[in-house]
C-alpha positions in Angstrom: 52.6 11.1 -40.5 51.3 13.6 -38.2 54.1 15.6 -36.7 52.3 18.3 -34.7 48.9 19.3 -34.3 47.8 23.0 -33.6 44.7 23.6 -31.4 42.1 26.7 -31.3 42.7 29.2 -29.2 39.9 30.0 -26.5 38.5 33.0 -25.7 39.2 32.9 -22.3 42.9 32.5 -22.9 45.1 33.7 -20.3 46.0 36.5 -20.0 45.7 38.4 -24.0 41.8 38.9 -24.0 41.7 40.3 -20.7 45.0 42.9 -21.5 43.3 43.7 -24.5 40.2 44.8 -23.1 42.0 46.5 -20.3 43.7 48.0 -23.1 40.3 49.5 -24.6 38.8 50.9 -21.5 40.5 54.4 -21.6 41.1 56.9 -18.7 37.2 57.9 -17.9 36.0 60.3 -16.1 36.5 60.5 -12.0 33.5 59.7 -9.8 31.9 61.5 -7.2 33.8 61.9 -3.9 31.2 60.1 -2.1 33.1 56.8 -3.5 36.4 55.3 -1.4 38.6 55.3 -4.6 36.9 58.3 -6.8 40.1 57.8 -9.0 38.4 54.0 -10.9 35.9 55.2 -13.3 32.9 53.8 -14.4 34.4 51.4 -17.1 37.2 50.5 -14.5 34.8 49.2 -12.5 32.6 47.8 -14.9 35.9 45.7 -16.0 36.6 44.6 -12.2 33.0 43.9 -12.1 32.6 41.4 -15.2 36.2 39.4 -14.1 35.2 39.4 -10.2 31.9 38.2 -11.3 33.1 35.0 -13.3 32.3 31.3 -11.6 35.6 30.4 -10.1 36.2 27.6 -12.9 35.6 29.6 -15.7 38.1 32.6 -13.9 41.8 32.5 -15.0 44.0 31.4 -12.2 45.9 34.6 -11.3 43.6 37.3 -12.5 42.2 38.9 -9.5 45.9 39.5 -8.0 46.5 41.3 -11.8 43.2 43.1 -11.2 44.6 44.6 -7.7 48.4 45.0 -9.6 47.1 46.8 -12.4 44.5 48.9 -10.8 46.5 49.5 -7.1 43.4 48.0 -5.5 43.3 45.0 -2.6 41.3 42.0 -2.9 39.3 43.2 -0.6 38.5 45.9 -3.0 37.8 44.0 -6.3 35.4 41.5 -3.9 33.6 44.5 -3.0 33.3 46.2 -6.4 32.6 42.6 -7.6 29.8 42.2 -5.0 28.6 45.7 -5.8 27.5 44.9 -9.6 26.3 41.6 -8.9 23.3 43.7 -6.5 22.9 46.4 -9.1 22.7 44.2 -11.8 20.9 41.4 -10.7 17.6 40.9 -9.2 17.0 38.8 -5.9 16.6 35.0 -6.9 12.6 34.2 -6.5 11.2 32.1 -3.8 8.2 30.3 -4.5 5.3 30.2 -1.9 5.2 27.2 0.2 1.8 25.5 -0.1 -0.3 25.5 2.9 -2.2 22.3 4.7 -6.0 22.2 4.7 -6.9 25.0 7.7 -3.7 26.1 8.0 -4.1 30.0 8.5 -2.5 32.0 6.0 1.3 33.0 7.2 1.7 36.7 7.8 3.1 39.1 4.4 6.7 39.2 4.8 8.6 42.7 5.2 10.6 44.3 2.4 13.9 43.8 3.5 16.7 46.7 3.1 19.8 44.8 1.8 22.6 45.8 4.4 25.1 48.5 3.2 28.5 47.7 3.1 30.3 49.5 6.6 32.5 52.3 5.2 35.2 53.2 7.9 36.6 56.6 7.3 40.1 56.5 6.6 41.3 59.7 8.7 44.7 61.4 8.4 44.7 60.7 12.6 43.9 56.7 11.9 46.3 56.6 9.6 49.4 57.6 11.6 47.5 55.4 14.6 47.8 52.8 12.9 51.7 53.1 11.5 53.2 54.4 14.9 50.8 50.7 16.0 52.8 48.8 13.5 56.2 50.5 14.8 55.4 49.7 18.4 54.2 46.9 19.3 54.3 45.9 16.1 58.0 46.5 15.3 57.4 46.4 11.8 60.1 47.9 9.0 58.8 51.0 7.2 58.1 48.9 3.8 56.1 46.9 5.3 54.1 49.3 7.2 53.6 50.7 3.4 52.0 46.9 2.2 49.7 47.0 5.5 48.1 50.0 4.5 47.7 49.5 1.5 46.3 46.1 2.3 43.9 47.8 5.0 42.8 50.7 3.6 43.6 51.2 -0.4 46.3 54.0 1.0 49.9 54.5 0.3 53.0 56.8 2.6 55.9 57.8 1.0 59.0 56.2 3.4 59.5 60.0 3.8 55.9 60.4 5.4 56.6 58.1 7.5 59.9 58.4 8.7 58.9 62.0 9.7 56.0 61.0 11.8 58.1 58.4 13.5 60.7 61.6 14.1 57.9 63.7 15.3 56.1 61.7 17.4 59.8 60.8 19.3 60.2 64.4 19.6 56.9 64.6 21.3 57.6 61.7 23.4 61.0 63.0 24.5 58.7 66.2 25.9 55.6 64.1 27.2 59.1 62.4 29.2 60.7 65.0 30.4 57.2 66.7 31.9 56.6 63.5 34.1 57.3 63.6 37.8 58.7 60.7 38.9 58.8 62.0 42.7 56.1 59.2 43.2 58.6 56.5 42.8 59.8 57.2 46.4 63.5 56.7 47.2 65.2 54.7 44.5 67.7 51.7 43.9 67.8 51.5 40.4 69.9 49.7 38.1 71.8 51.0 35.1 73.7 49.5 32.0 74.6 50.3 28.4 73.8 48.2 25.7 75.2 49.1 21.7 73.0 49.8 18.3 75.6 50.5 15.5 78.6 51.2 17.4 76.6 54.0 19.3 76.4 53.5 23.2 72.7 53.5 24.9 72.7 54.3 28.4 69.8 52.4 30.4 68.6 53.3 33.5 65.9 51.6 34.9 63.8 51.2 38.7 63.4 47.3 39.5 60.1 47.1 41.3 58.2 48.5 38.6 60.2 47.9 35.6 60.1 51.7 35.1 62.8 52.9 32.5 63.8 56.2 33.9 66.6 57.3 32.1 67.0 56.0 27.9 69.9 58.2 25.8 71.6 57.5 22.7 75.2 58.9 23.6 78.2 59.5 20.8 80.4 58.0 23.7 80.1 56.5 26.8 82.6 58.3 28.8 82.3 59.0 32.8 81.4 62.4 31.8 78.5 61.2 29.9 77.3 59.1 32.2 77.6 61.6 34.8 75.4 64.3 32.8 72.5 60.9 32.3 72.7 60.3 35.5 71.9 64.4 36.6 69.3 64.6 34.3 67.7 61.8 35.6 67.6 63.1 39.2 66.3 66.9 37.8 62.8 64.5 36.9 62.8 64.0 40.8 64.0 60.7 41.1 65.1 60.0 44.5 68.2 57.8 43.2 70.0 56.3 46.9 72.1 53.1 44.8 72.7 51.8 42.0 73.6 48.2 40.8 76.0 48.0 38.1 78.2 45.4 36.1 82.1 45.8 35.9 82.1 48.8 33.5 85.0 50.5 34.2 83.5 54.4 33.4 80.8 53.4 36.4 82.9 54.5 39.4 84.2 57.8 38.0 80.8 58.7 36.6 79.3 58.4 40.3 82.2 61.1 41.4 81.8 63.9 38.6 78.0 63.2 38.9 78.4 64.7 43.0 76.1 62.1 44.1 76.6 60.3 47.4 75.2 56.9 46.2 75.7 53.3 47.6 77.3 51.4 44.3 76.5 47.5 44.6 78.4 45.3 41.6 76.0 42.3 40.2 77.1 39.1 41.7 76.2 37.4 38.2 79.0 38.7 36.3 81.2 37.7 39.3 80.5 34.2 38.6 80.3 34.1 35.2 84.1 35.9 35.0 85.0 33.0 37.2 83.5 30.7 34.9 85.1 31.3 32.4 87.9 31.2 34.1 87.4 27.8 35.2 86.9 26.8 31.5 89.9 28.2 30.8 91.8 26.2 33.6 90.0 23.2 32.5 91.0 23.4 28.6 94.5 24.4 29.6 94.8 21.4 32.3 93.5 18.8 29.1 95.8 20.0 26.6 98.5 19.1 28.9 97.2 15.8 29.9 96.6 14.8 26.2 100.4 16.2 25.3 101.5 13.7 27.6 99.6 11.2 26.5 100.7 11.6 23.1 104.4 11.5 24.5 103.4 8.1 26.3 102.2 6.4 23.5 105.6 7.7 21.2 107.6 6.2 24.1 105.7 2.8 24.2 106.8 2.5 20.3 110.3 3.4 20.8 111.9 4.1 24.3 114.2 7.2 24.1 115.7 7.7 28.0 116.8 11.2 27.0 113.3 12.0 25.8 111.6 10.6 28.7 114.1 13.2 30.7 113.7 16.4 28.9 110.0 16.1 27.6 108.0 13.3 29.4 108.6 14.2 33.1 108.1 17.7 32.6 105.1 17.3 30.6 103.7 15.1 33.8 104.6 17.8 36.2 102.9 20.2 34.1 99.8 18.3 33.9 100.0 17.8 37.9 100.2 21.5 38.0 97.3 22.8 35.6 94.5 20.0 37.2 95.5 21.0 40.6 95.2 25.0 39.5 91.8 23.9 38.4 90.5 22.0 41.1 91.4 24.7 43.7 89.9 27.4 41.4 86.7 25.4 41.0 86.3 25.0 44.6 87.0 28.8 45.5 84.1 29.4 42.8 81.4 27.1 44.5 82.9 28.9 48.1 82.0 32.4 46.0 78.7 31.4 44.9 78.1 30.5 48.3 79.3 34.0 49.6 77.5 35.7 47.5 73.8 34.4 48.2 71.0 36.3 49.8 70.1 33.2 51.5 71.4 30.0 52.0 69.5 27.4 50.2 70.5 24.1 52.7 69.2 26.1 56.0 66.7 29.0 54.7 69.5 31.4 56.6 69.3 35.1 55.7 72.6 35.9 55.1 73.8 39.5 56.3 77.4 41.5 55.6 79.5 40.0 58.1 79.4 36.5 57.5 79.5 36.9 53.9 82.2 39.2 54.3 83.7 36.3 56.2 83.6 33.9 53.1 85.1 36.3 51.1 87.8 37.1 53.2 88.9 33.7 53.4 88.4 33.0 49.6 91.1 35.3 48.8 94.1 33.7 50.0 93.2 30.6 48.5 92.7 32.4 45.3 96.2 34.1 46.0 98.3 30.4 46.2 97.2 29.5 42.6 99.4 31.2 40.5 98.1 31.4 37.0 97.8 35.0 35.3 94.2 34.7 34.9 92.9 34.0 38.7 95.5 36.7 39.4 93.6 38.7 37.4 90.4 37.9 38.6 91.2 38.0 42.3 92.7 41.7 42.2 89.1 42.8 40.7 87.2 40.7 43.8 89.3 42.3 46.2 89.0 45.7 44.6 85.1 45.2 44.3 84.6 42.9 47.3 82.9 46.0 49.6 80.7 46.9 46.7 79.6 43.5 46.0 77.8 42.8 49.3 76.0 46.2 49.5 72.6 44.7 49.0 73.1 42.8 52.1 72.6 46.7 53.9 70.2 47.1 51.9 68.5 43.9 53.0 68.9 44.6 56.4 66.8 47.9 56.3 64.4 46.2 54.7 64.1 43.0 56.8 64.3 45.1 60.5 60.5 46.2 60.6 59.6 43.0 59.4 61.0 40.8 62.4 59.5 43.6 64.9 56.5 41.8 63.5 57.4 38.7 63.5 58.3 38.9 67.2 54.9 40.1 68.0 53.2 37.5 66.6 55.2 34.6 68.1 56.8 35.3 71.1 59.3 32.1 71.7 62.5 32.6 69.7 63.0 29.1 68.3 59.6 29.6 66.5 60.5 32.8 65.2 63.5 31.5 63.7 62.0 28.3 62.5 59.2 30.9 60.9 61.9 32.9 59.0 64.3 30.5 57.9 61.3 28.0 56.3 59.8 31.3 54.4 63.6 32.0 53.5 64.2 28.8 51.8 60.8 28.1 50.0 62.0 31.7 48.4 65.3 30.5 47.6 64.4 27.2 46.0 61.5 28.6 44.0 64.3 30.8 42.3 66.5 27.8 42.1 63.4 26.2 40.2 64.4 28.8 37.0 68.2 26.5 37.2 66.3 23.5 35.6 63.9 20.7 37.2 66.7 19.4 40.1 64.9 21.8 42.2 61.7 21.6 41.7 61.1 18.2 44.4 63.0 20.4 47.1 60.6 23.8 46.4 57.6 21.7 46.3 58.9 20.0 49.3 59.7 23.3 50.9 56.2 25.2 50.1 54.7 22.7 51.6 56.3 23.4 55.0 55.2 27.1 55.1 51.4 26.2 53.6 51.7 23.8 56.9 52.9 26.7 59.4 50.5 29.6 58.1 47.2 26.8 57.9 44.3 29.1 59.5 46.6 31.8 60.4 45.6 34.8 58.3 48.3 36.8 60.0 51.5 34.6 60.1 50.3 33.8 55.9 50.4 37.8 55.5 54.2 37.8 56.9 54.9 35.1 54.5 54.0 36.8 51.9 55.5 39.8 53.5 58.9 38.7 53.6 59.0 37.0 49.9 58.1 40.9 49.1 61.5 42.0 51.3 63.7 39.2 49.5 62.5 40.5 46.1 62.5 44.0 46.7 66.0 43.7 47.6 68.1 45.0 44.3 70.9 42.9 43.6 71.3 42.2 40.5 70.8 43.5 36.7 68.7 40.7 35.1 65.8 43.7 34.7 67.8 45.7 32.8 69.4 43.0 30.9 66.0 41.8 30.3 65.1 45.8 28.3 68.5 46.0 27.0 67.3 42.8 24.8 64.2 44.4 24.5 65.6 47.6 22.8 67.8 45.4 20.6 64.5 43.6 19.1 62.8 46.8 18.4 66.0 49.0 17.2 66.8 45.9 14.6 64.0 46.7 12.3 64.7 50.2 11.9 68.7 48.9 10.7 69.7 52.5 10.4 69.4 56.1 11.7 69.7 59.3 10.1 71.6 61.1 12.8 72.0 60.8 16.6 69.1 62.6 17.4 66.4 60.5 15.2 68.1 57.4 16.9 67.4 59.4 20.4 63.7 60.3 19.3 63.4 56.7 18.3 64.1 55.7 21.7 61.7 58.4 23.9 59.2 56.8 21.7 60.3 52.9 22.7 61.0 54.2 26.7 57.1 55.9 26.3 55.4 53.1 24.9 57.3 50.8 27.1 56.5 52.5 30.7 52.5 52.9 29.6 51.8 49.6 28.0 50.2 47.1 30.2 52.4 44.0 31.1 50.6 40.8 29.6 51.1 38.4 32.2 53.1 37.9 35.6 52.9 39.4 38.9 52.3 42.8 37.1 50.2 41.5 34.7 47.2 44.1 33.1 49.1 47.5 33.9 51.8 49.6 33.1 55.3 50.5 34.8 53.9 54.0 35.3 50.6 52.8 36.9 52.7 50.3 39.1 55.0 53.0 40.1 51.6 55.8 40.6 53.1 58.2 37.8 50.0 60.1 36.8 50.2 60.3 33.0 46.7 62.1 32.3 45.9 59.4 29.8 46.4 56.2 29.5 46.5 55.7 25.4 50.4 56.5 24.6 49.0 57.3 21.3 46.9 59.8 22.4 49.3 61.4 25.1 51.4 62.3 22.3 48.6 63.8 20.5 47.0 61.0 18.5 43.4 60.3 19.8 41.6 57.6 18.5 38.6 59.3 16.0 
């Protein structure tokens, strides 16, 4: 009986021919410089030549990824080398004549033609750290990677050394290029400013809203009011004109302003008011159902088996305790909807612009309902609105100085009052809801609704639609809360992430001129600043406008 049944090998076995002859073909001597990779010699070639040039069934499965692993070559290369001794070796594939009809003229002789020469870009030392200070920003690639890219592009290989120099060198150069900038073009300033963490180390972030203009980027060993004082002086010797600032909570904030010697109008972001108060609503709310559901567990242990003492000593003040938690919540939540309304730059019901005395007004009376709940963590949260309630209405001045010229044209345009005010408050509202859109699709029937109404009053009036658009430009010029800066803070976080680690403080600080650089001359891809820069919004003259090549790195 036959048991097992051995068969021939074939030449073309995978992969023991193919070593062996690998095997044979020696070290060779080097070609001519003229050729991209002088270091594959003639029988190198030859080899890469006869496997590239094998039909695709004949081929082994897997061999033209061993040609590129055991030469250091792309596929790129082996096609080309491939392609190469297929011309050389073989001639052109012969066309017969076409015969032609009886009295047809004889066609013209065709012209020789020059078979096209493979383009041959010249792999500079400059396009090479183009191309991996490319791949860092935008690209945000890790430094192995940027290794596999060029070697993928252009047969080339960096040591991680190589490159994390160049990245070092060029931050240095971009913490120069930033410090040479004058920034006196921005104007007067209100800016906004937080501090976001990479690795336990503090980042301080100051940045001008209207343009999205990072001003100010250092990588700090603390973030002390003493270090934010010195950021914030070294941003004003660039010549920014800093008049506010609008800050979160941070508790260094104040004291910086003082030890800085700056006379600057503070205004605290109404978001992270609201959010502190909800959360402490949810923490009302799960505190007020734990005690409902402990006294619904004692209710249904009572309707088992009725204990009178129980029901004294556990049930009724279980009951009270409930009573006392839902009605802590309820007041709480509705001094938080009375806060969100305080705290709005226009009322969304009547298109209202809202200025510092009424809104004052709300808060004043929020506090002493705050004051009658006593639970530890309104407490809490009420002595930090009263002790920021000034500071949290600032951009209401703000607004005001803005808004002033703008109805001293409104009132020459229409002179009765009841139209003027009709005017503004329909402009107002439209503004409102189209931010209330971003809140989900509730709003979106109301905005539409509300557009509408202002595409009605400025129909064929060129000069009431430019003080539409006019005063959506006040309402969003008007700096009140930190969403831009939260928006880069995340922005910094993406890019820092790949490089997972830094040397020393100051490669993490020439990591981030060369982020704040590349940031404030690359051209926003889309929005209302869509197609240039922060720098070109905010008329910074830069020279060029290649960041690569204001740091010294020209294209060839």
């Amino acid at each position: 009986m036959l048991l097992a049944q051995v068969a021939a090998q074939s030449p073309r076995a995978w992969p023991e021919p193919m070593e062996t002859t690998y095997q044979l073909l020696g070290t060779g001597a080097p070609l001519p410089s003229r050729f991209k990779r002088p270091d594959l010699s003639l029988s190198d070639r030859l080899f890469i030549a006869a496997v590239g040039n094998l039909p695709a069934a004949v081929r082994p499965w897997g061999s033209l990824t061993w040609l590129g692993e055991v030469f250091r070559v792309s596929r790129p290369t082996v096609y080309a080398i491939a392609r190469t001794g297929r011309a050389a070796w073989l001639p052109a594939p012969h066309v017969p004549p076409v015969p032609l009809a009886v009295g047809a003229a004889p066609a013209a002789p065709a012209l020789p033609v020059t078979p096209a020469a493979d383009p041959q870009v010249t792999v500079s030392a400059r396009r090479i750290q183009r191309t991996l200070l490319t791949l860092a920003l935008p690209g945000n690639a890790a430094i192995r990677p940027m290794q596999t890219v060029l070697q993928a592009a252009f047969d080339q290989r960096r040591s991680v050394g190589y490159i994390s120099e160049l990245l070092t060198r060029a931050g240095q150069q971009a913490g120069q290029v930033l410090a040479q900038l004058d920034y006196r073009p921005l104007g007067r300033v209100v800016a906004l400013r937080d501090e976001t963490f990479f690795q336990a180390q503090p980042i301080l972030l100051v940045v001008e809203p209207r343009t999205g203009t990072i001003l100010l980027g250092h990588v700090a060993t603390e973030r002390s009011a003493e270090t934010w004082g010195a950021a914030r002086l070294v941003a004003q010797d660039s010549g920014v004109q800093l008049t506010g600032l609008v800050e979160d909570m941070g508790r260094t904030f104040p004291q910086s302003v003082k030890l800085a010697g700056l006379r600057l109008a503070i205004q605290k972001d109404p978001w992270h008011v609201l959010d502190w108060a909800r959360r402490v609503r949810r923490a009302l709310e799960r505190s007020a159902l734990q005690a409902l559901a402990a006294v619904d567990r004692l209710e249904q242990q009572l309707s088992r088996t009725w204990d009178g003492a129980r029901f004294t000593t556990e049930y009724s003040p279980a009951v009270a305790k409930m009573a006392r938690l839902l009605a802590q919540h309820d007041a709480f939540a509705q001094c938080r909807a009375h806060l969100a309304d305080a705290l709005e730059v226009v009322d969304w019901r009547s298109g209202e612009v809202r200025d510092r005395p009424l809104n004052d007004w709300l808060l004043g009376e929020i506090l002493p309902l705050l004051a009658a709940i006593a639970h530890p963590s309104v407490r809490q949260f009420r002595r930090a609105l009263r002790r920021y309630r000034r500071q949290l209405l600032t951009y209401l001045d703000w607004l005001a100085d803005l808004i002033a010229p703008w109805r001293q044209r409104l009132v020459a345009s229409l002179a009765r009052p009841a139209a003027q005010r009709v005017f503004e408050r329909s402009v107002a509202r439209a503004w409102r809801l189209r931010h209330a859109v971003i809140n989900g699709p509730p709003w979106q029937r109301a905005a539409a609704a509300a557009r509408g109404v202002v595409d009605v009053l400025v129909a064929d009036q060129p000069s009431q639609r430019a003080l539409a658009d006019d005063l959506f430009a006040v309402l969003d010029g008007t700096a009140h809360a930190t969403s831009l800066i939260e928006t880069s803070n995340g922005l910094l976080q993406a890019f820092l992430q790949a490089r997972q680690a830094f040397k020393s403080v100051a490669t993490a600080q020439a990591y981030l001129n060369l982020l704040v650089l590349w940031h404030n001359m690359r051209g926003f891809p889309r929005g209302k600043r869509a197609g240039q820069s922060p720098f070109q919004w905010a008329g910074i003259p830069t020279s060029r406008d290649d960041w690569l090549a204001r740091l010294g790195y020209p294209a060839d």
